[in-house]
TORLUMSE-816333 format. One line per field, with one value per residue: residue number from 1; x, y, z of N, C-alpha, C in turn. Coordinates in steps of 0.02 Angstrom, whole numbers, plus 32768, in hexadecimal, padded with zeros to 4 digits. Example, Ala and Ser with C-alpha at 12.3 -4.5 7.8 and 13.67 -1.06 7.14 Angstrom:
<atoms>
resi: 1	2 $
nu: 8294	8282 $
nv: 7EE4	7F90 $
nw: 8186	8162 $
cau: 8267	82AC $
cav: 7F1F	7FCB $
caw: 8186	8165 $
cu: 8294	8285 $
cv: 7F5B	8002 $
cw: 8186	818A $
</atoms>
This chain:
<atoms>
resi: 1	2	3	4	5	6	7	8	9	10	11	12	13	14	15	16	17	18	19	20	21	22	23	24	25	26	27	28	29	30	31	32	33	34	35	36	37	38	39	40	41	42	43	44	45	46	47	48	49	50	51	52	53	54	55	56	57	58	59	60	61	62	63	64	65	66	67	68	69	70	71	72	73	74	75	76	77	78	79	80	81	82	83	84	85	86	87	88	89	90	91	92	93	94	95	96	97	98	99	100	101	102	103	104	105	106	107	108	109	110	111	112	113	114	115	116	117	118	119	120	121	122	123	124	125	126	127	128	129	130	131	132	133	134	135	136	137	138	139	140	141	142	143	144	145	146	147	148	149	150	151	152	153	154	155	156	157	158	159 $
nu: BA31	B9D4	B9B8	B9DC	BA2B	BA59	BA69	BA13	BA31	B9E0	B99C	B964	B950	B969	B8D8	B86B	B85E	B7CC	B7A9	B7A1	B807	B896	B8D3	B96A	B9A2	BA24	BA96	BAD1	BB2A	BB73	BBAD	BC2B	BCB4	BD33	BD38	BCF6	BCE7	BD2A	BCD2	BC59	BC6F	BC8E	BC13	BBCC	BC16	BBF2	BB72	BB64	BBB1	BB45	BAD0	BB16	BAF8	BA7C	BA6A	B9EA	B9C6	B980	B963	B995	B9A2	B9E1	B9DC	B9C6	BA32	BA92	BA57	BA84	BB01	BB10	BAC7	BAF5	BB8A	BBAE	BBC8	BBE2	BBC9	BC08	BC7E	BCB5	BCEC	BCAD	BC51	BB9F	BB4F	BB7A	BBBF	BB37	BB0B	BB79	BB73	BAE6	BAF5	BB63	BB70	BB1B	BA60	B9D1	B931	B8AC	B810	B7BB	B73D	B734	B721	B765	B7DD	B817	B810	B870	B8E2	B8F8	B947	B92A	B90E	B88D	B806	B761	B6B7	B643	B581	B52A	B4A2	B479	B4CB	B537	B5D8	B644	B6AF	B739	B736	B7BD	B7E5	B777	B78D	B807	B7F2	B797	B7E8	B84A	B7FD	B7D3	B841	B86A	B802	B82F	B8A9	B887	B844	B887	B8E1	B987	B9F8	BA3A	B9F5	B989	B8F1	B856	B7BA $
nv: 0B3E	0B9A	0BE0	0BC4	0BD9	0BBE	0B43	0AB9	0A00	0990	08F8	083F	07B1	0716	06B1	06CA	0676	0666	0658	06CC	0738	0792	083F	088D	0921	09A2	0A0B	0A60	0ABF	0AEC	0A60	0A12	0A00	09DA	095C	08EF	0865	084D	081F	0859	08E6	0913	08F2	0970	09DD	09D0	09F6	0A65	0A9A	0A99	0ADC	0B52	0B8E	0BAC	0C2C	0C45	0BD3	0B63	0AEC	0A52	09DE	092F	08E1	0941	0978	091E	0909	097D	0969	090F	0940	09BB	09C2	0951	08CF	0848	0825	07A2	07B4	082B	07EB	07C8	0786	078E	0771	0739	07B3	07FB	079E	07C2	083E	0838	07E7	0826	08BC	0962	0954	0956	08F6	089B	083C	0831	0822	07A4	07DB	0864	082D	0812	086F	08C6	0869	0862	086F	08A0	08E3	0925	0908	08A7	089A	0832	0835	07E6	07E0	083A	0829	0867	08BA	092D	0997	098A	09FD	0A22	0A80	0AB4	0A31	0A49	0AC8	0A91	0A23	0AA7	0AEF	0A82	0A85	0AFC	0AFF	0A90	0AD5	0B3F	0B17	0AEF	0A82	0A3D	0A33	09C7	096A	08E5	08D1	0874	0873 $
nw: 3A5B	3A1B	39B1	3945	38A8	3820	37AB	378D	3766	3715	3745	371A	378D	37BA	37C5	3870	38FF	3902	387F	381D	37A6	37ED	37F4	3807	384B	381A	3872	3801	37F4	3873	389A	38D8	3868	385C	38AC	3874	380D	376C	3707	373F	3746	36BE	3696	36E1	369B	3616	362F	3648	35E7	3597	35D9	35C8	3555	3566	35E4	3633	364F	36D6	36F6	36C9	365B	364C	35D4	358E	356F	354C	34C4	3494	349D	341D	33AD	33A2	33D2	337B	33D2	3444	34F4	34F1	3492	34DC	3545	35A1	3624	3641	3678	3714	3732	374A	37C0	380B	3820	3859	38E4	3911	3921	3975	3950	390E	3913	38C1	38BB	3809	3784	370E	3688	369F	36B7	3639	35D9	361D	361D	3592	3505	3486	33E1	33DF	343C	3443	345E	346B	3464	349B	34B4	342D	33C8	33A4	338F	33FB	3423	34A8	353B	3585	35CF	361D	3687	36C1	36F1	377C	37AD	37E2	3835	3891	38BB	38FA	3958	39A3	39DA	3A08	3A7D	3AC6	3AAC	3A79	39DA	39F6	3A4B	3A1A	39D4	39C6	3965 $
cau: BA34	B98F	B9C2	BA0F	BA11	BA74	BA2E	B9F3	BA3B	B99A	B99C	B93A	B977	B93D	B884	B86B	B838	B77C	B799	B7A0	B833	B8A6	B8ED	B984	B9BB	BA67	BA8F	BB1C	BB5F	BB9D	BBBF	BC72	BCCA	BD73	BD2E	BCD9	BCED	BD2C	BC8C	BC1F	BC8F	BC7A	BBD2	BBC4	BC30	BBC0	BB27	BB81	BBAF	BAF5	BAB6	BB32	BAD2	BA24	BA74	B9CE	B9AC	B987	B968	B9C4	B999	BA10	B9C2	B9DE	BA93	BA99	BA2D	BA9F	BB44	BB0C	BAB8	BB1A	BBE3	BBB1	BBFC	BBC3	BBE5	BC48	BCB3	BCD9	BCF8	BC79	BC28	BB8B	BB16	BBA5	BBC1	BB16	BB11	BB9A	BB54	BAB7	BAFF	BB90	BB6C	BAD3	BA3D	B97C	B91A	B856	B7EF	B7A6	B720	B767	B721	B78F	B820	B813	B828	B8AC	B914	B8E5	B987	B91A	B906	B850	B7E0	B71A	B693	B604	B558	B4F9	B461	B47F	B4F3	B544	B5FE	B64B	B6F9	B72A	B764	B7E6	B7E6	B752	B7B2	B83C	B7D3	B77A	B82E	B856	B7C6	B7E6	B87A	B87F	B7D5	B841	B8D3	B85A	B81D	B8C3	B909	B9CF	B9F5	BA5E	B9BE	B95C	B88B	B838	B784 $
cav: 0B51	0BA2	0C0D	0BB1	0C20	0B98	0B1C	0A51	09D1	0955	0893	07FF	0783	06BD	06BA	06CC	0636	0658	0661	0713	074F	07E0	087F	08C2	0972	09A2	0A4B	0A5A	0B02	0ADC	0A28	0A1E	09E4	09B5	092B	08D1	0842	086B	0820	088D	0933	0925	0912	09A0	0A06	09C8	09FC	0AAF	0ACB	0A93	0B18	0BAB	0BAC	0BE5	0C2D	0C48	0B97	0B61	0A91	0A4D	0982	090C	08C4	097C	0987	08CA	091E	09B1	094F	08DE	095E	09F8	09B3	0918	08A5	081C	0808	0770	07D6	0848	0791	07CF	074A	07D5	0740	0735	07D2	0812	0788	07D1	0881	0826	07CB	084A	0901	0978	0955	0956	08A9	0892	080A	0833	07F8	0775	0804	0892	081A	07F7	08B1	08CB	0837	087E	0891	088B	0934	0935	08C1	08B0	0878	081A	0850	07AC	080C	085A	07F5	089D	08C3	095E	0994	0984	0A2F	0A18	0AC5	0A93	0A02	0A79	0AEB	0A5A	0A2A	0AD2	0AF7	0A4B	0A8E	0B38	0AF0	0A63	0AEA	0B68	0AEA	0AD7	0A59	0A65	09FB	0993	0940	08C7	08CF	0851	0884 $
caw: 3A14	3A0F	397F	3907	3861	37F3	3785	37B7	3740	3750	3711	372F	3795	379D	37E6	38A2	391C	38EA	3830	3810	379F	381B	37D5	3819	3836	383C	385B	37D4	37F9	38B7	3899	38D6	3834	3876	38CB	3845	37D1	3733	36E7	376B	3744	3682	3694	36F0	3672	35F7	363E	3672	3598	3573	35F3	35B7	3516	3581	3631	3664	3673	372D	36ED	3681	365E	3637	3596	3562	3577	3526	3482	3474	347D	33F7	3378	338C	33DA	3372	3405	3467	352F	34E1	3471	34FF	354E	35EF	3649	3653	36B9	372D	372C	3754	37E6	3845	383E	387F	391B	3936	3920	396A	3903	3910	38E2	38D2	3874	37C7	3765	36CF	3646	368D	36B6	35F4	35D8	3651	35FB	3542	34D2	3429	33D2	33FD	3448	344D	3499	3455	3490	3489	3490	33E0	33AA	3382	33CC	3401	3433	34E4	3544	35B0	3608	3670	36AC	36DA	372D	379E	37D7	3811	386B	38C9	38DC	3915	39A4	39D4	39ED	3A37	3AC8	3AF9	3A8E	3A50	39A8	3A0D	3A50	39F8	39EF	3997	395E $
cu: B9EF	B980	BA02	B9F6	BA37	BA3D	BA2F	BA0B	BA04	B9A8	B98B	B970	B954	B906	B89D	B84B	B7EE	B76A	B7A6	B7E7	B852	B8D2	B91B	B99E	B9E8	BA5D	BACD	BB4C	BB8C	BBA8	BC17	BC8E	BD17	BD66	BD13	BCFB	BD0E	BCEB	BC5D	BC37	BC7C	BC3A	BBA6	BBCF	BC0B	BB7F	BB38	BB7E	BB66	BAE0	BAD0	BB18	BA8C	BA48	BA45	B9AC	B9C1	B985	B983	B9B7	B9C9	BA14	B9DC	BA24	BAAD	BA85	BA66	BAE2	BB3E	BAF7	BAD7	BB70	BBCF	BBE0	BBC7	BBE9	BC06	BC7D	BCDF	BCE9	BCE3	BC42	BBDA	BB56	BB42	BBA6	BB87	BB00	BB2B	BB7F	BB11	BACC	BB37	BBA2	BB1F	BAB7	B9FA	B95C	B8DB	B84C	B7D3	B787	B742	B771	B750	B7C2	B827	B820	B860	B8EF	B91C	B921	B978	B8F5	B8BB	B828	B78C	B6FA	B657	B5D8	B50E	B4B1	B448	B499	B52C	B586	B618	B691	B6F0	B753	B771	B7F5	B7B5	B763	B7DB	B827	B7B2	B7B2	B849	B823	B7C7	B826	B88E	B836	B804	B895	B8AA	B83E	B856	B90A	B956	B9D0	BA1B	BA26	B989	B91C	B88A	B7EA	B75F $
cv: 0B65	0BC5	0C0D	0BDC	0BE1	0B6A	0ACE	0A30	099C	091F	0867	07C3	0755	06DB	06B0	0673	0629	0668	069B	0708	0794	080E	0885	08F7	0992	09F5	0A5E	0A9E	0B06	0A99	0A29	09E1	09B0	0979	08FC	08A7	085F	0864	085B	08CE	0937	092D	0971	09DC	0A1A	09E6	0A52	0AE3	0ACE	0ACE	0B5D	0BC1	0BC8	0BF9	0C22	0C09	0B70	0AFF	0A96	09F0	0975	0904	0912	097E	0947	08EC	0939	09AA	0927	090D	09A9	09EA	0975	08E7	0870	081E	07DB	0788	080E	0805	07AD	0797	077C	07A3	0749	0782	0814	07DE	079F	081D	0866	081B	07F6	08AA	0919	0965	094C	0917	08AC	0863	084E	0809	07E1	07AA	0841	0886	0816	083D	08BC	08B9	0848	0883	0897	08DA	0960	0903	08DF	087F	0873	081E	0821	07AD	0827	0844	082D	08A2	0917	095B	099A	09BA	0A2B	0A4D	0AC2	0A70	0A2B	0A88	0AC6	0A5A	0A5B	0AE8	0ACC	0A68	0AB9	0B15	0AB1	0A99	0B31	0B46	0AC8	0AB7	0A65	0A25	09C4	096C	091A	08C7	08A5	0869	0849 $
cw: 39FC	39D1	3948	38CA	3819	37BF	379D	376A	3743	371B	373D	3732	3784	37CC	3830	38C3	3903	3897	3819	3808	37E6	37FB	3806	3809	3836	3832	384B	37E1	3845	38B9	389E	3892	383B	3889	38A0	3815	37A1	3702	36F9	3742	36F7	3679	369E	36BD	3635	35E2	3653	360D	3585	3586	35EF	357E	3528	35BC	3655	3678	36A1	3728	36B4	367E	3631	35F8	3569	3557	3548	34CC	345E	346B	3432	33C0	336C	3398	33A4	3386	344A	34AC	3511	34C1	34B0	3533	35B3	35EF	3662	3693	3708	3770	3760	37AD	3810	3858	386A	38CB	393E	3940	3941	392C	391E	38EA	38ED	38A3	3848	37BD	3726	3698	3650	36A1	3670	35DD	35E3	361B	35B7	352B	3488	3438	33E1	3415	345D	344A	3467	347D	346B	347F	3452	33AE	3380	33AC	33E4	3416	3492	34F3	357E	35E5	3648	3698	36DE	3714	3771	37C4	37E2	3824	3895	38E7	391C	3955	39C5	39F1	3A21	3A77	3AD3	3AE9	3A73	3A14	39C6	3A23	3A23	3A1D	39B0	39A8	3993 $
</atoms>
């Protein structure tokens, strides 16, 4: 799958053996759906309406999809009565997917479902907004070199 063209669903799992939060990567557009949870599959669906409002977006984080049910469907994973922890578990342990540690500040990103979030700059004492597109970009560039040196998303790399 050296040339995946779809988009990565990404969300922070629990921290790794050495502390470090881990990101995974699902790659939502060949994720066989049939097979899936009903928790897993809504997610997915979820994360499929979020991304038909930008196509050209290649990440898509969870926390986002969480934001945009809640302030534009005004609806909670509980109201659609999705288990989304659950949910996001089984896509972890049972579908291709890509996993690496993260540092805590851009698992905290990642996880984000608040309309903006920022960063205090203890130096200044001044904050600023935090932009999430760099993030993005970071995780596909891991992506596309760990799929360029061989890698398929079915394999896990930890940093």
């Amino acid at each position: 799958m050296h040339a995946y063209t779809g988009y990565w669903l990404v969300y922070v799992n629990d921290a790794s053996d050495h502390g470090d939060p881990v990101i995974t990567c699902v790659p939502a557009e060949v994720t066989e759906r049939s097979k899936l949870t009903k928790d897993a599959r809504t997610v997915l669906v979820a994360a499929d309406a979020f991304r038909d409002l930008d196509p050209g977006q290649q990440v898509v984080f969870f926390g986002e999809v969480t934001r945009w049910l809640v302030r534009e469907k005004k609806l909670t994973w509980a109201e659609l009565n999705v288990d989304w922890a659950a949910g996001l578990a089984y896509l972890g342990h049972n579908v291709p997917n890509y996993m690496c540690d993260c540092d805590p500040k851009t698992a905290r990103i990642i996880a984000n479902a608040a309309d903006r979030l920022m960063w205090l700059d203890p130096a200044t004492g001044r904050t600023h907004p935090v932009e999430v597109e760099g993030i993005k970009q970071m995780i596909l560039d891991e992506l596309a070199e760990a799929l360029a040196a061989g890698a398929t998303v079915s394999q896990v790399r930890r940093r």
